[in-house]
C-alpha positions as CSV (number, residue, x, y, z in Angstrom):
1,X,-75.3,32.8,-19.0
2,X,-77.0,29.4,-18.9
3,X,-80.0,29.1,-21.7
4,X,-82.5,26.5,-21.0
5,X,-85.3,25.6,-23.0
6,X,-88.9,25.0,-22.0
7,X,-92.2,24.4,-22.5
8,X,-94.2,27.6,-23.2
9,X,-97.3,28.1,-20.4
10,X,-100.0,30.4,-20.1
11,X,-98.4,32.5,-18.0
12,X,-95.6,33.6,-21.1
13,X,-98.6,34.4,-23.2
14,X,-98.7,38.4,-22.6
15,X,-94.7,38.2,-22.9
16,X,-94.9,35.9,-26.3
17,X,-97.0,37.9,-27.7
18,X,-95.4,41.2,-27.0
19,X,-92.2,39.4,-28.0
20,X,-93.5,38.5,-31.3
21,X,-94.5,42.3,-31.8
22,X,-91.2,43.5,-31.1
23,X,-89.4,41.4,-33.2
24,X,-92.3,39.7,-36.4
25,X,-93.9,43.1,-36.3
26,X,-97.1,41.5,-35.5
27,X,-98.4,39.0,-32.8
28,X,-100.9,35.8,-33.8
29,X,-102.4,37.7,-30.0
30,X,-103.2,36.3,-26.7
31,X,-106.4,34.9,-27.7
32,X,-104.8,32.8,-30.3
33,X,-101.8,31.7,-28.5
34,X,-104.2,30.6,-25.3
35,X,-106.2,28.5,-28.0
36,X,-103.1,27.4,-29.1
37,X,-102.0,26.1,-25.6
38,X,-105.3,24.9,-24.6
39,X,-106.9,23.8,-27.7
40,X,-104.7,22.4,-30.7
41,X,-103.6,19.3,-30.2
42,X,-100.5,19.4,-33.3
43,X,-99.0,23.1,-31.1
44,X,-95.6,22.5,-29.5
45,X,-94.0,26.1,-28.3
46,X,-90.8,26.6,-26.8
47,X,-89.0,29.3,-25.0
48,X,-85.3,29.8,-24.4
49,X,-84.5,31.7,-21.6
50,X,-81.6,32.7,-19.1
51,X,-82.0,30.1,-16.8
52,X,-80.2,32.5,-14.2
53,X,-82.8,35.5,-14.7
54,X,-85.4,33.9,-17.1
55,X,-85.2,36.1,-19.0
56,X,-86.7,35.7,-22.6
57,X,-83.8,34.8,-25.5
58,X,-85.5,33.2,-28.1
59,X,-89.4,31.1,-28.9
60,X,-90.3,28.6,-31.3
61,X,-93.3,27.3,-32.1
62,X,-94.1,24.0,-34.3
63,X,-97.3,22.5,-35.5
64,X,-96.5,18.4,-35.8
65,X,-99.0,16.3,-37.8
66,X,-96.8,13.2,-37.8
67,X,-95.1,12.5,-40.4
68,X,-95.1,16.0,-40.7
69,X,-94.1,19.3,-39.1
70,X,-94.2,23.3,-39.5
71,X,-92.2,25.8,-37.8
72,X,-95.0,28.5,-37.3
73,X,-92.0,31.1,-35.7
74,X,-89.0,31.6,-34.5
75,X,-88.1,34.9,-33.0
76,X,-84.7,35.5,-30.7
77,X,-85.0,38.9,-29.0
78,X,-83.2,42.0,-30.4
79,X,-80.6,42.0,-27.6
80,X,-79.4,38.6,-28.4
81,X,-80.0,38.1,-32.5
82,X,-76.2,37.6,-33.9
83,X,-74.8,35.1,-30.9
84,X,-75.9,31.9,-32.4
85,X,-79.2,31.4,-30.1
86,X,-81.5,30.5,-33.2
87,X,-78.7,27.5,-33.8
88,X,-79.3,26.3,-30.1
89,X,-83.6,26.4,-31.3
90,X,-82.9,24.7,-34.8
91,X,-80.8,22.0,-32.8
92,X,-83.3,21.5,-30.2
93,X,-86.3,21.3,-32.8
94,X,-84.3,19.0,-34.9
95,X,-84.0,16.4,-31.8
96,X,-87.2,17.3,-30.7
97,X,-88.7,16.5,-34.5
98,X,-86.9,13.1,-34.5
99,X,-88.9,11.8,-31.6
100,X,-92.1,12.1,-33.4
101,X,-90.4,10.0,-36.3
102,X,-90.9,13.3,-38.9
103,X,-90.4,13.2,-42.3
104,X,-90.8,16.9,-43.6
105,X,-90.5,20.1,-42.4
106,X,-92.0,23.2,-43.8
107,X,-91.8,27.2,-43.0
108,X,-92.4,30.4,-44.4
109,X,-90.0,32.8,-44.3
110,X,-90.1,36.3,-45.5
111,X,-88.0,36.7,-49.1
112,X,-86.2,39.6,-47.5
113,X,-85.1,38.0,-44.4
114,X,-82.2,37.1,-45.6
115,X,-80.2,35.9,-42.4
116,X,-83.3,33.8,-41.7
117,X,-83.1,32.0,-45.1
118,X,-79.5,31.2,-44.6
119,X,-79.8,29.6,-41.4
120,X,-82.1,27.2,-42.5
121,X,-80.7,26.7,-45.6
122,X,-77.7,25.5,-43.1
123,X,-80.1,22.9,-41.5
124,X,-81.0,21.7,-45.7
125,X,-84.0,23.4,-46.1
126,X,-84.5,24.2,-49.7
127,X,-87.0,26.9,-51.7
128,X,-90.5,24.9,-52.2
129,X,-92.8,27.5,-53.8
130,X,-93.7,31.0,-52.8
131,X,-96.3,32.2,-51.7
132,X,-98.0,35.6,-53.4
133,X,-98.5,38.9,-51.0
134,X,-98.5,36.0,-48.0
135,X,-97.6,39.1,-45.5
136,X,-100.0,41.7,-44.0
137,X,-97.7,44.6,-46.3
138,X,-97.7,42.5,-49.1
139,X,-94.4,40.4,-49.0
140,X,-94.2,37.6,-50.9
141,X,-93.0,34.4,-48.6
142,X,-90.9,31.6,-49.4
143,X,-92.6,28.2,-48.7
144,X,-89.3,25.9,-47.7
145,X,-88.8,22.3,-47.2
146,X,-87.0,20.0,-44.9
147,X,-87.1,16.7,-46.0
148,X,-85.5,14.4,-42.8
């Protein structure tokens, strides 16, 4: 297989979004990710695909406010979680962050995703704050921090 990684367009929106409900358990919808696209000028999203099928491996999504940045998702599809594919979207953000000269970085992660607190803690993210019943069920989230 051959990943690639592109720009996100309009036509991935239904896809993204079902994506997202598959693996978040919720979408931000169609409506928001066209806005998104169309409308905010900070939204940068990303999709890694098989470039000999394309089909759908992994998206992530950033808001950059130079000097600073937020990872609004990143999602990898059930079929490939565990092969190293959100390494090959944390590298390609990290590159992609240093063009646009960023100084901090900032997520929130669920406290029970465990696997995805340990892969950022890998790329020096650290615990910030948390954030009270952040989730629609009533999760608390982990506010973390990249400084660059």
């Amino acid at each position: 297989m051959n990943p690639v990684i592109r720009y996100m367009n309009h036509e991935d929106i239904p896809m993204v979004a079902e994506a997202e409900k598959l693996v978040l358990g919720h979408t931000l919808g169609e409506p928001t990710l066209q806005k998104e696209l169309d409308e905010n000028p900070f939204a940068h999203y990303f999709l890694l695909e098989n470039q000999e099928n394309q089909k759908l491996i992994g998206v992530i999504s950033l808001w950059i406010d130079t000097p600073q940045a937020q990872i609004i998702n990143l999602l990898i599809m059930p079929e490939y979680q565990g092969q190293n594919y959100s390494i090959v979207l944390m590298d390609f953000m990290m590159d992609y962050l240093k063009s646009y000269e960023v100084k901090e970085i900032t997520l929130e992660v669920r406290q029970s995703n465990i696997r995805a607190i340990r892969l950022y803690e890998k790329y020096g993210f650290v615990q910030a704050a948390i954030r009270r019943q952040y989730y629609d069920n009533g999760e608390d989230a982990f506010l973390m921090l990249k400084r660059m």
